[in-house]
LUMLOSE-684977 format. One record per residue: x, y, z of N, C-alpha, C in turn; residue in three letters. Coordinates in nm, 3 decimals. Atoms other than C-alpha are relative to their C-alpha. Layout:
BEGIN
X;Y;Z;X;Y;Z;X;Y;Z;ALA
...
//
This chain:
BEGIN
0.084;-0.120;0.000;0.000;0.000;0.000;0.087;0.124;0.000;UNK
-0.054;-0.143;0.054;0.090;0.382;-0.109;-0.067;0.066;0.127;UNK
0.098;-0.092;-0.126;0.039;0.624;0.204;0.057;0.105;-0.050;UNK
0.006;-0.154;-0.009;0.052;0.984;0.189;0.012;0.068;0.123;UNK
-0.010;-0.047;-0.131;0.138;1.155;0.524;0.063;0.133;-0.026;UNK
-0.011;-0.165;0.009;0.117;1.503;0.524;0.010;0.075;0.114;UNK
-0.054;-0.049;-0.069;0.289;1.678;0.795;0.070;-0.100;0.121;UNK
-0.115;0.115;-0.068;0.609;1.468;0.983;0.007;0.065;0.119;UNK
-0.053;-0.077;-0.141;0.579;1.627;1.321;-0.049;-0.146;0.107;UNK
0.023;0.122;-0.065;0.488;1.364;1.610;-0.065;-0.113;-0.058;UNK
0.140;0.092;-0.001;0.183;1.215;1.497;0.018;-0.061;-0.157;UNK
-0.016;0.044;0.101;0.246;1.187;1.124;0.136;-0.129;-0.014;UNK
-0.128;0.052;0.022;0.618;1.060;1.180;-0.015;-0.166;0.080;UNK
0.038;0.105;-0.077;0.481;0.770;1.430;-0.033;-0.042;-0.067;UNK
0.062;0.065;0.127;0.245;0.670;1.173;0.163;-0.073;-0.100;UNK
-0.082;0.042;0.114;0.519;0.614;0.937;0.072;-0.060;0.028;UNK
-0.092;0.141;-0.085;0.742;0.443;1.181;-0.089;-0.102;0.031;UNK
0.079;0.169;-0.017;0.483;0.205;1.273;-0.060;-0.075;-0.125;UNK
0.043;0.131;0.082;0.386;0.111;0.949;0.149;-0.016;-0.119;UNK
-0.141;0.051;0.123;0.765;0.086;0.778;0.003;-0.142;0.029;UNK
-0.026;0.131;0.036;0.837;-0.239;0.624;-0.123;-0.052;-0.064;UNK
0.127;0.018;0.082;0.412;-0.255;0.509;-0.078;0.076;-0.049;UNK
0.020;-0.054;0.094;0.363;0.032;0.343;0.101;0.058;-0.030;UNK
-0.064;-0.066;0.083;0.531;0.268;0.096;-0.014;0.120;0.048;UNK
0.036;-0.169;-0.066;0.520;0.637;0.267;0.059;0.091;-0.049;UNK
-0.095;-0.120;-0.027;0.567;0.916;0.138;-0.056;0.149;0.079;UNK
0.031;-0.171;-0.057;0.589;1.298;0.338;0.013;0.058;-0.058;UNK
0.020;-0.128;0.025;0.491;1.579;0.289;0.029;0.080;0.067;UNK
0.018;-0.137;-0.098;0.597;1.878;0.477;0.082;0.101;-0.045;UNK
-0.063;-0.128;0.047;0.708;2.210;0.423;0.150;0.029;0.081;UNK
-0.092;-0.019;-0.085;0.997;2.174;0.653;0.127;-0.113;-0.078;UNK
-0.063;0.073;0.099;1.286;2.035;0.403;0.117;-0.090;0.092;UNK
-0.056;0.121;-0.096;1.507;1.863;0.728;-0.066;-0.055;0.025;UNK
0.107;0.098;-0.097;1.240;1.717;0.868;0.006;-0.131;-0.103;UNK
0.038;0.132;0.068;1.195;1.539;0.534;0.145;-0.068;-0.057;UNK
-0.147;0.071;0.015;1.591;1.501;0.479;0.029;-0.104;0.078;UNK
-0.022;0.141;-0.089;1.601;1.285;0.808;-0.100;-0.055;0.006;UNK
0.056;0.109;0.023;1.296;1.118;0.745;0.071;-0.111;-0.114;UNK
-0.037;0.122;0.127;1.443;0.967;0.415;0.126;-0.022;0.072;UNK
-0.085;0.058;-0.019;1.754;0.917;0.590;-0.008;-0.150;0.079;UNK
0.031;0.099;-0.089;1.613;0.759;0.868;-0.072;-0.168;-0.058;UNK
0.089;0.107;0.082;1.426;0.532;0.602;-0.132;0.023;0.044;UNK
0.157;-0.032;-0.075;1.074;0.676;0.758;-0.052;-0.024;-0.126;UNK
0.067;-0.002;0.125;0.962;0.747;0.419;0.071;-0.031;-0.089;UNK
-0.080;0.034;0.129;1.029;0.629;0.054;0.071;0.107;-0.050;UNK
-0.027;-0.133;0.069;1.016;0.975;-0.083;-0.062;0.111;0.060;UNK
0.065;-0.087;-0.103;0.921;1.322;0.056;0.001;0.131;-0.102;UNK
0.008;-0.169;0.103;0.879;1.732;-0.053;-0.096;0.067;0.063;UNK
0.077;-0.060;-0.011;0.681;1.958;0.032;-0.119;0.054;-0.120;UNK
0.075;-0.034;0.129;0.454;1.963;-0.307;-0.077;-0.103;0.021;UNK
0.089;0.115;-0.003;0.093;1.802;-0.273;-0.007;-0.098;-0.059;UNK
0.040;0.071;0.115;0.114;1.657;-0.577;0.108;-0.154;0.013;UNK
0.009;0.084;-0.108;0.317;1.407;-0.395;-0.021;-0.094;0.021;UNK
0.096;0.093;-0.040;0.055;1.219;-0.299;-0.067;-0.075;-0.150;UNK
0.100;0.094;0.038;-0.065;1.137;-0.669;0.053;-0.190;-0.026;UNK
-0.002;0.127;0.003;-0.081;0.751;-0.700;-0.018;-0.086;0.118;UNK
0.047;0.059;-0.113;-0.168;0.702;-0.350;-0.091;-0.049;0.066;UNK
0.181;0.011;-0.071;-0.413;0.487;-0.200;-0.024;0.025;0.081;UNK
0.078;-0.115;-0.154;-0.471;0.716;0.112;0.092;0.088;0.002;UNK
-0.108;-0.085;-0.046;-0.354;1.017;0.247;-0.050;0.069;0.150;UNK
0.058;-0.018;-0.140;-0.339;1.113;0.609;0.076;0.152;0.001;UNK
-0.082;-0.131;-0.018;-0.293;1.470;0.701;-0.019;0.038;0.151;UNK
-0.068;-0.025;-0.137;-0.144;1.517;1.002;0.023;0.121;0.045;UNK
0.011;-0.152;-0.021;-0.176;1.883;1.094;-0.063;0.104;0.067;UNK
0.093;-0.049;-0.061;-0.269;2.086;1.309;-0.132;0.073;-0.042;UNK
0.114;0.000;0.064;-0.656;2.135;1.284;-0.044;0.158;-0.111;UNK
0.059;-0.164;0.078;-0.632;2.523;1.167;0.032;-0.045;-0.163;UNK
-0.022;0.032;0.182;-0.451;2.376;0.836;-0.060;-0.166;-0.091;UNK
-0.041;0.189;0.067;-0.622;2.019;0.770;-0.107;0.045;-0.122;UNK
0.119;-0.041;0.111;-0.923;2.188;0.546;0.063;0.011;-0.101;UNK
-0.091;-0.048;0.086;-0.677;2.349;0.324;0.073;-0.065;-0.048;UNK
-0.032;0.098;0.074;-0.478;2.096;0.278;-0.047;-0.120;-0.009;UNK
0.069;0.072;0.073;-0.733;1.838;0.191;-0.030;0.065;-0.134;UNK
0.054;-0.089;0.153;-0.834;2.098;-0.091;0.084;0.029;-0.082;UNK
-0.102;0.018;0.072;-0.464;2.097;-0.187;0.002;-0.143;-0.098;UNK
-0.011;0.117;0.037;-0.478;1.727;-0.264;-0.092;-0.025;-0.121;UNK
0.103;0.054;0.104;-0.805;1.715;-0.465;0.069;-0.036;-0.111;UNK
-0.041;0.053;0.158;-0.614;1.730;-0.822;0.064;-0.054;0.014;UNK
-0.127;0.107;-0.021;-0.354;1.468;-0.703;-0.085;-0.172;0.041;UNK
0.012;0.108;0.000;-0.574;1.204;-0.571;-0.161;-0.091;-0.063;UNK
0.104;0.067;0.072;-0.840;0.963;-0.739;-0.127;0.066;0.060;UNK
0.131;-0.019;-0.101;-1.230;1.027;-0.592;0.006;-0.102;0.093;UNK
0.023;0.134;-0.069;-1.224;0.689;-0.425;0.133;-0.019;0.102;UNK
-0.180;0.084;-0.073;-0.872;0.705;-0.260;-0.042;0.114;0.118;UNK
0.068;-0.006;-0.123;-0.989;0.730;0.109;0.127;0.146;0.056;UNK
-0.072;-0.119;-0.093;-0.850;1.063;0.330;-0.024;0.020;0.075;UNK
0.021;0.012;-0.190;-0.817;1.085;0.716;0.099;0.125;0.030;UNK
-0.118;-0.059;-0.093;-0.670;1.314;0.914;0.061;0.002;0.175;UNK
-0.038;0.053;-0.161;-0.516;1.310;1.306;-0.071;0.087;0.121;UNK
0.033;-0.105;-0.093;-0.713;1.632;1.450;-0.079;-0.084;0.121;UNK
0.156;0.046;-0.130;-0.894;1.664;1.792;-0.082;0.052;-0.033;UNK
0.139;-0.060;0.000;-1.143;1.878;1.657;-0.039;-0.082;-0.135;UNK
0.046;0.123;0.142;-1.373;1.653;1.399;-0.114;0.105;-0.061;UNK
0.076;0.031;0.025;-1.644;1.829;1.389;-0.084;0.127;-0.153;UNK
-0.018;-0.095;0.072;-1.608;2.165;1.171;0.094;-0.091;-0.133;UNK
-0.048;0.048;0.079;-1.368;1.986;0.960;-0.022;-0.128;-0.093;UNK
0.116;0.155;0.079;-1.566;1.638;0.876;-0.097;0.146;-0.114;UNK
0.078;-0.099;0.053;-1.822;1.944;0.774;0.045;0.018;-0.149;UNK
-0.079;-0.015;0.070;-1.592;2.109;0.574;0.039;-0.063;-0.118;UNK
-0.090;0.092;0.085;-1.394;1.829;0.389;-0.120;-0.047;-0.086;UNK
0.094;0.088;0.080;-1.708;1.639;0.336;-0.087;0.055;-0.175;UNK
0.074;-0.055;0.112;-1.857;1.909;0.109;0.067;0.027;-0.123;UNK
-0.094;-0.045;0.073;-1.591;1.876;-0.130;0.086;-0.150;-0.042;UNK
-0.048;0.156;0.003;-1.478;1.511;-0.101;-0.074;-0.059;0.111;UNK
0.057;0.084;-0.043;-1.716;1.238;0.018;0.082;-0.120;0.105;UNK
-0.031;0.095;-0.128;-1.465;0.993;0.085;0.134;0.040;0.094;UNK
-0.034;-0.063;-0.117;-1.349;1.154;0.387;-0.043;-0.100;0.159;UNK
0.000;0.072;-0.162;-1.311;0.973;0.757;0.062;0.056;0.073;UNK
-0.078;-0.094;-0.029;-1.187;1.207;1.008;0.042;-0.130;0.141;UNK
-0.051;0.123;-0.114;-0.983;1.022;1.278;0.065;0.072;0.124;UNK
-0.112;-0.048;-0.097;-0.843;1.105;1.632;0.078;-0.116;0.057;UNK
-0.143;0.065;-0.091;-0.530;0.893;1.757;0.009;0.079;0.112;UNK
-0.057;-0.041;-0.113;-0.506;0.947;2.122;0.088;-0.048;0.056;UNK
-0.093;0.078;0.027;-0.192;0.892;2.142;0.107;0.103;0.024;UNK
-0.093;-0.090;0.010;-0.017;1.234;2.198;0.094;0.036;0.088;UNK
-0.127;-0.074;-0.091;0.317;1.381;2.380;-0.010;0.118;0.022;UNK
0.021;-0.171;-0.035;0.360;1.707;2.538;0.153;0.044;-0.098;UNK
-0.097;-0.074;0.097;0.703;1.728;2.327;-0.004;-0.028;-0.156;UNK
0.027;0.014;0.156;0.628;1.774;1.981;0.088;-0.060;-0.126;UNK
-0.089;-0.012;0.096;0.772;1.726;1.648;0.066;-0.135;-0.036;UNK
-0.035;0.098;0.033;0.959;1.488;1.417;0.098;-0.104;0.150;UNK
-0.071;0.083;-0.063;1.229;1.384;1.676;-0.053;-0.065;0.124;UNK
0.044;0.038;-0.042;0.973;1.325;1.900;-0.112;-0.154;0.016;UNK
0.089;0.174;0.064;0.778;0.994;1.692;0.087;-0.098;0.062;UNK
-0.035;0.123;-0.046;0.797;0.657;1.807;-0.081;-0.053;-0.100;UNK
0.101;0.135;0.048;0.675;0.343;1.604;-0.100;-0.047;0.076;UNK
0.082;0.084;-0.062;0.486;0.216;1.890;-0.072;0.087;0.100;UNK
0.075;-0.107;-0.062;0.303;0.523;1.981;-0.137;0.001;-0.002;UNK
0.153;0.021;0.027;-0.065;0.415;1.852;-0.031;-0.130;0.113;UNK
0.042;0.141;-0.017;-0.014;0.071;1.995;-0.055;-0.040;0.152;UNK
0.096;0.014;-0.113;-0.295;-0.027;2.260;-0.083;0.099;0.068;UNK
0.072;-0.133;0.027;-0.424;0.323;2.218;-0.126;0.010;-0.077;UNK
0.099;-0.050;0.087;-0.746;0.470;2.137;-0.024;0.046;-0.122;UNK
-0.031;-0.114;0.164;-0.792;0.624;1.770;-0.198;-0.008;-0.003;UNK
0.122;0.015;0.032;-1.158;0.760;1.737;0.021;0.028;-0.141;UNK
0.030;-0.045;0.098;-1.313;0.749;1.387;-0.119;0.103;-0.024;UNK
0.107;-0.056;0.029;-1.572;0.968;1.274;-0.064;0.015;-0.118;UNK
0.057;-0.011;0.125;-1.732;0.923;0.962;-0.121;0.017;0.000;UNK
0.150;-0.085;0.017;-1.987;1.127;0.821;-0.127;-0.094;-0.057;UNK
0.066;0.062;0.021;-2.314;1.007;0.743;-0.010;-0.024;-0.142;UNK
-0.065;0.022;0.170;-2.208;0.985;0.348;0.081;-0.137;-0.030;UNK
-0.161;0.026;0.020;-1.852;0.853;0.389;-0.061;-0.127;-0.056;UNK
-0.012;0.122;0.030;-1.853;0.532;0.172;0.029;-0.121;0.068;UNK
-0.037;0.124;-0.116;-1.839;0.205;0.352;0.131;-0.039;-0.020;UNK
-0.162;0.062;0.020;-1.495;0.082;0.181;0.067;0.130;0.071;UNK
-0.110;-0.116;-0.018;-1.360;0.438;0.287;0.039;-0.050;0.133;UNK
-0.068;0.042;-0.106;-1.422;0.354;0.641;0.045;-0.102;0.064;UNK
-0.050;0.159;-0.039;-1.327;0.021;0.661;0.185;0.056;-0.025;UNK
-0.144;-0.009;0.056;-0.980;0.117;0.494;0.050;0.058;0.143;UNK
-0.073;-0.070;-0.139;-0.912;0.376;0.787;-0.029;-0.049;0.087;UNK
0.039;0.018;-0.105;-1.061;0.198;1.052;0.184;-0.102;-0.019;UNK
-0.102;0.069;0.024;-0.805;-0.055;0.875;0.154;0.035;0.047;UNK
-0.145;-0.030;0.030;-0.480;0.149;0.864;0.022;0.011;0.197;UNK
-0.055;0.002;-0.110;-0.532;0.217;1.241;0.023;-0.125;0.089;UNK
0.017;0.147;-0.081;-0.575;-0.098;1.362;0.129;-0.105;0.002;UNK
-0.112;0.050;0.055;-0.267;-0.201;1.174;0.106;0.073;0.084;UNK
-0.108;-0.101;-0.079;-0.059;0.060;1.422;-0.038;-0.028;0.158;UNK
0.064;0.047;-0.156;-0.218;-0.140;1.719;-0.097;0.060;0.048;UNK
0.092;-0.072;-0.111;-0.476;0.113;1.832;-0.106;-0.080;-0.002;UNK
0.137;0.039;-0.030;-0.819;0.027;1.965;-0.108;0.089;-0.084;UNK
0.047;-0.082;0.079;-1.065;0.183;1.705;-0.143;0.000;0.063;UNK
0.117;-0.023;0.001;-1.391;0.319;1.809;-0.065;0.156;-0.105;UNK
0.096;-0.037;0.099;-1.668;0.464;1.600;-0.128;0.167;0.082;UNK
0.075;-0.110;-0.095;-1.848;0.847;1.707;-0.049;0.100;-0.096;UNK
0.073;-0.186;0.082;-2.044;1.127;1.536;0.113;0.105;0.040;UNK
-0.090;-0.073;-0.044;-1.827;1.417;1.499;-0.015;0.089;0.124;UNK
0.051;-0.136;-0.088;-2.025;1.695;1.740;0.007;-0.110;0.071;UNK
-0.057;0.035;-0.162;-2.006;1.403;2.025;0.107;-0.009;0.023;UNK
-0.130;-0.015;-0.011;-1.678;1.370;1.943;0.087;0.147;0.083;UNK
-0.086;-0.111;-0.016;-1.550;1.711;1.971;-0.069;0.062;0.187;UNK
0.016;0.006;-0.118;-1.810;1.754;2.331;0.022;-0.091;0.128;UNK
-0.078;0.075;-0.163;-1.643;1.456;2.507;0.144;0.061;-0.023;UNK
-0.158;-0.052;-0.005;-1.257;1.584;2.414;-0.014;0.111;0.057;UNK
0.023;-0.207;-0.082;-1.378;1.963;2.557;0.019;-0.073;0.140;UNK
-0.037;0.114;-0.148;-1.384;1.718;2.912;0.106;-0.045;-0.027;UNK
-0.093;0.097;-0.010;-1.181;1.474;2.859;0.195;0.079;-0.019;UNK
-0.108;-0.025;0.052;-0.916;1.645;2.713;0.076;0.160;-0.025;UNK
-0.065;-0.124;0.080;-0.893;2.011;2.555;-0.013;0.078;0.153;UNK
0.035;-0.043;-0.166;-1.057;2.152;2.942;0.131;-0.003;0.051;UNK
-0.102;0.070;-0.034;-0.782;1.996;3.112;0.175;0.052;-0.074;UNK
-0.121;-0.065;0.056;-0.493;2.123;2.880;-0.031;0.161;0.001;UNK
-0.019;-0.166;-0.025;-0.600;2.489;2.889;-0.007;0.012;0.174;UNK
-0.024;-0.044;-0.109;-0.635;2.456;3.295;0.169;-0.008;0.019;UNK
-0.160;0.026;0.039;-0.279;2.298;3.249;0.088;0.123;-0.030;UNK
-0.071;-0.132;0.057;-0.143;2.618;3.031;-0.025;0.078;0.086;UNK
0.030;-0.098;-0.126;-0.327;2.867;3.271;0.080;-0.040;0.134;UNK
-0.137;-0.013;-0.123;-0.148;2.732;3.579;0.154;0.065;-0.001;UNK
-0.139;-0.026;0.017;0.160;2.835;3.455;0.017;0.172;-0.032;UNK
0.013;-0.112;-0.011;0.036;3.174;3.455;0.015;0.077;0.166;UNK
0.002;0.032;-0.075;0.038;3.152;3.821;0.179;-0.050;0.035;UNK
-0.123;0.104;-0.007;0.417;2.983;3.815;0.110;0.112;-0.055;UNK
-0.101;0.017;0.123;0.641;3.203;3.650;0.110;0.051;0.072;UNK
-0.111;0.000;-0.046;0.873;3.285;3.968;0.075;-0.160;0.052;UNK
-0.014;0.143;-0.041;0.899;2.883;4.054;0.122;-0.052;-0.014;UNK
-0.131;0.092;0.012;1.191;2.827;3.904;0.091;-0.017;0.089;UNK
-0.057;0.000;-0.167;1.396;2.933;4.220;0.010;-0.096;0.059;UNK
0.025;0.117;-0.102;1.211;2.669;4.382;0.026;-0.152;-0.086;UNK
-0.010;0.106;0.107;1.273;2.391;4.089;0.020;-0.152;0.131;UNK
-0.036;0.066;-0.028;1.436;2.181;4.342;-0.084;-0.069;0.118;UNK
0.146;0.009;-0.118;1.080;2.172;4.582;-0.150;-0.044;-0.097;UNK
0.152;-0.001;0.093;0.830;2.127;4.307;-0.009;-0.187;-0.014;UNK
0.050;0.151;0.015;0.648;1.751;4.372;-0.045;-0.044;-0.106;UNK
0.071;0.029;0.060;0.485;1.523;4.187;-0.087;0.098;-0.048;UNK
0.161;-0.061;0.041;0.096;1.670;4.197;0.072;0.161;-0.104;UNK
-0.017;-0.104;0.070;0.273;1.998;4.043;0.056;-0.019;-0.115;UNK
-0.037;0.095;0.094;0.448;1.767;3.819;-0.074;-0.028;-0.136;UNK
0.069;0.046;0.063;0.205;1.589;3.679;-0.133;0.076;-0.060;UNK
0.144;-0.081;-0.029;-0.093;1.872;3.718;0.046;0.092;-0.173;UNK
-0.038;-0.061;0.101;0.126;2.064;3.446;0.091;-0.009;-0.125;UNK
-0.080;0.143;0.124;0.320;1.781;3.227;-0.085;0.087;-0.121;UNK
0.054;-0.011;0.145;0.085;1.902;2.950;-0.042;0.154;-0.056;UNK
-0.011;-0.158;0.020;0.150;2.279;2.965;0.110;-0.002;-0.087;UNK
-0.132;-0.005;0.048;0.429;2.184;2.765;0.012;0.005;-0.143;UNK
0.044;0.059;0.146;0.237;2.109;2.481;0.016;0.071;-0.117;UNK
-0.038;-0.069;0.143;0.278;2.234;2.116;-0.105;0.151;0.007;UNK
0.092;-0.137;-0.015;0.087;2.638;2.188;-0.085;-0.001;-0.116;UNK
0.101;-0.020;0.156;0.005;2.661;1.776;-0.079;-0.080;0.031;UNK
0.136;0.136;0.054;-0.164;2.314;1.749;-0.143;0.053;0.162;UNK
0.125;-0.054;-0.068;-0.365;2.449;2.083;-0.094;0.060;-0.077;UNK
0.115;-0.140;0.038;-0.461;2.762;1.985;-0.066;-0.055;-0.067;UNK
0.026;0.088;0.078;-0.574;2.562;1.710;-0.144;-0.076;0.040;UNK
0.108;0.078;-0.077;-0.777;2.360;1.904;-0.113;0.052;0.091;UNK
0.025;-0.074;-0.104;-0.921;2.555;2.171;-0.121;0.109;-0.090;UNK
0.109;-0.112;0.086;-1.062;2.814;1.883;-0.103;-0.112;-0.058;UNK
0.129;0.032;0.111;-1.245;2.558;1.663;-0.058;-0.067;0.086;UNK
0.081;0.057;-0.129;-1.395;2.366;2.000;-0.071;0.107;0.086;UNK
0.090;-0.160;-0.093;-1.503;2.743;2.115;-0.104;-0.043;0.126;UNK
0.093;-0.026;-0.130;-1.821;2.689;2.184;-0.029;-0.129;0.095;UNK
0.021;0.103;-0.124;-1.822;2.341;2.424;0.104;0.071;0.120;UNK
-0.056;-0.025;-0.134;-1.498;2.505;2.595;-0.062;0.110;0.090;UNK
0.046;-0.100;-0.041;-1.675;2.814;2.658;-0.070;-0.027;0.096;UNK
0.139;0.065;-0.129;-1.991;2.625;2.828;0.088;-0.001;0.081;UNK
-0.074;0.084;-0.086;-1.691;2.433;3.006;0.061;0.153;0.102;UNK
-0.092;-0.122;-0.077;-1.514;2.780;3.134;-0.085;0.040;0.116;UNK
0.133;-0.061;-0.120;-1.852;2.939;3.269;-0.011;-0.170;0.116;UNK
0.026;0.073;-0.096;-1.909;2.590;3.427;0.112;-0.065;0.122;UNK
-0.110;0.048;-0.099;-1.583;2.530;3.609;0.019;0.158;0.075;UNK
0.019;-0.128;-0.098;-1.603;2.910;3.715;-0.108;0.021;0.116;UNK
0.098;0.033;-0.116;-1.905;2.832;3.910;0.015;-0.084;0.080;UNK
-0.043;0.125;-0.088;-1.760;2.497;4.016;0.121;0.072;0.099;UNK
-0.102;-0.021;-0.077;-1.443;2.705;4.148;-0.076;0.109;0.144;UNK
0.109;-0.120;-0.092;-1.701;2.991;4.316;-0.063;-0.057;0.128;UNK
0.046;0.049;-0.160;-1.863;2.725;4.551;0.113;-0.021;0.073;UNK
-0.137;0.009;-0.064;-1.515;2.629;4.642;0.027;0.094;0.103;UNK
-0.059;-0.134;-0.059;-1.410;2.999;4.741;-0.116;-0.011;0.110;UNK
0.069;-0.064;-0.067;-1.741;3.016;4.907;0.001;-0.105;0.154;UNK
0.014;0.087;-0.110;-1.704;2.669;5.108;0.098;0.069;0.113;UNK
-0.081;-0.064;-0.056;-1.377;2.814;5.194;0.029;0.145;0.090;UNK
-0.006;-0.163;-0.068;-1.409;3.174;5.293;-0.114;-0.012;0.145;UNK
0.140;-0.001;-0.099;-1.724;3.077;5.538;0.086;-0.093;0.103;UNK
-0.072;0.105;-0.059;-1.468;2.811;5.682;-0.058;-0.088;0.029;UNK
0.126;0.098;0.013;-1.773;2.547;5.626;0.125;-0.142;-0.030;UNK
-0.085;0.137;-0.029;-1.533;2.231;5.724;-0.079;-0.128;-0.108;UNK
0.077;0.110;-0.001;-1.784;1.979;5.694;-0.065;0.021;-0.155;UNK
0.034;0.014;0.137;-1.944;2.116;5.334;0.120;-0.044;-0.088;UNK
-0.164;-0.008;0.081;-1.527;2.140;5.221;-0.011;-0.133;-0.023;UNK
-0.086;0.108;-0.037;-1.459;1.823;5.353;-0.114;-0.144;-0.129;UNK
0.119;0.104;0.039;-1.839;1.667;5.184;0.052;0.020;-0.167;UNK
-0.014;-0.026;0.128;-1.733;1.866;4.838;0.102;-0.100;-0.051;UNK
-0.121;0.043;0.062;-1.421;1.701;4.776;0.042;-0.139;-0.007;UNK
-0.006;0.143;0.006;-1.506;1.374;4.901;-0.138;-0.032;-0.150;UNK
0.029;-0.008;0.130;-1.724;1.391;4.587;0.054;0.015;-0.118;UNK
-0.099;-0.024;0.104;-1.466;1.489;4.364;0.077;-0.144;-0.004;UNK
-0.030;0.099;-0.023;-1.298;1.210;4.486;-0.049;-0.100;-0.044;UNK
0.065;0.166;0.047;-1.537;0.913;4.419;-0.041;0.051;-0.153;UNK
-0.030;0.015;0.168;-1.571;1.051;4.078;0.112;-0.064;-0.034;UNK
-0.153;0.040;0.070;-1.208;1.002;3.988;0.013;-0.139;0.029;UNK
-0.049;0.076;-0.008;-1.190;0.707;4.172;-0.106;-0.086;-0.067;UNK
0.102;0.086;0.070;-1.521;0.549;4.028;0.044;-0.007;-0.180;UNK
-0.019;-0.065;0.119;-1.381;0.677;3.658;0.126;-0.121;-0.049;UNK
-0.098;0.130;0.016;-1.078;0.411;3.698;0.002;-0.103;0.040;UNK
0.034;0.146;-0.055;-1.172;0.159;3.917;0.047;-0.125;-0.072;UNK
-0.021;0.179;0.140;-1.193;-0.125;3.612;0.147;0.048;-0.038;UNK
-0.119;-0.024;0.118;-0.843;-0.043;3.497;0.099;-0.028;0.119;UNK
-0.128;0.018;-0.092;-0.656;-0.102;3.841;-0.007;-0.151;0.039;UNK
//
């Protein structure tokens, strides 16, 4: 099989390490080292930054952060067949399924959860999908061979593939996921004499802000085209922080002590099956 992988930064370059030796890959990216040590490395067959690239390929995955995956699907049109299936790696599905679909049918938008807080080519691993989630999302169009193929290619990189409408898609990642990385970034607004203390900073501060580290563009990125779920999410964790202040400032022990043991059996009810 002929792949197409359009942008070699973590997520694309993994891909291509996990499937060397059973497909043919070539990159795409505008970044002309990136694609010098991919071909050195043997990642890909052939590489460039020119869509055209991709023609003779039977898929092409574009790997990019979500502000550019529209655009370059619409690059590709005169390069690849109608029938030659196209995925890409975003967290946001649900503007961009939209998008793509009205312009190419066979379209399957995909998320690999699967990501690092340090970005970029030198950051891929081969065995970065493997025993990992990858949601699909295919539109209510998408051809059945299309999504069989992509459900295919991920499955082939070890992940666990499940199946989601894009708009639930993009309102469980606002929780699960995008929430959670902008409280992450914001802490560190809060942090910025710490370093001093480098040699005092625990775990919980550790781990609370591991993912402040993350690639800013591909945020912003994210954060804008998920607007309006994070927005709900902002107003509703501003009210969630407000009873807080208020348990606190009244010095209400016993509500503190009731709030948090609630917080608590969430998290711990949330993993339970997995320990």
């Amino acid at each position: 099989m002929k792949i197409a992988v359009i942008g070699l930064g973590l997520i694309g370059a993994s891909l291509a390490k996990s499937l060397a030796g059973r497909a043919e890959i070539t990159g795409i990216d505008r970044d002309p080292g990136v694609v010098d040590k991919a071909m050195r490395d043997r990642v890909i067959f052939r590489g460039g930054d020119d869509p055209s690239l991709a023609r003779g390929c039977d898929m092409a995955v574009i790997a990019l952060p979500v502000g550019s995956i529209v655009d370059a699907a619409r690059s590709l049109l005169p390069h690849l067949g109608p029938d030659t299936p196209v995925t890409d790696t975003g967290s946001t599905k649900a503007r961009i399924a939209r998008e793509i679909e009205s312009f190419r049918p066979c379209f399957v938008g995909s998320h690999p959860i699967a990501g690092k807080e340090n970005p970029g080519y030198c950051a891929s691993q081969p065995d970065l999908f493997a025993g990992r989630p990858c949601i699909i999302t295919p539109g209510a169009h998408a051809p059945e061979e299309c999504v069989r193929r992509v459900r295919q290619l991920w499955e082939a990189c070890g992940s666990r593939v499940t199946s989601m409408d894009p708009v639930q898609h993009d309102g469980l990642m606002a929780v699960i996921s995008h929430m959670p990385h902008l409280l992450s970034f914001a802490s560190m607004g809060l942090a910025g004499d710490l370093h001093i203390h480098r040699g005092l900073l625990g775990a919980g501060f550790r781990d609370f802000t591991r993912i402040a580290a993350s690639d800013p563009v591909m945020w912003r990125d994210i954060l804008l085209d998920n607007s309006g779920h994070i927005l709900k999410l902002l107003d509703d964790y501003v009210r969630e922080l407000g009873l807080m202040r208020e348990l606190i400032d009244s010095l209400d022990a016993a509500g503190l002590e009731e709030r948090l043991r609630t917080y608590s059996t969430i998290r711990r009810n949330l993993y339970e099956d997995n320990r």
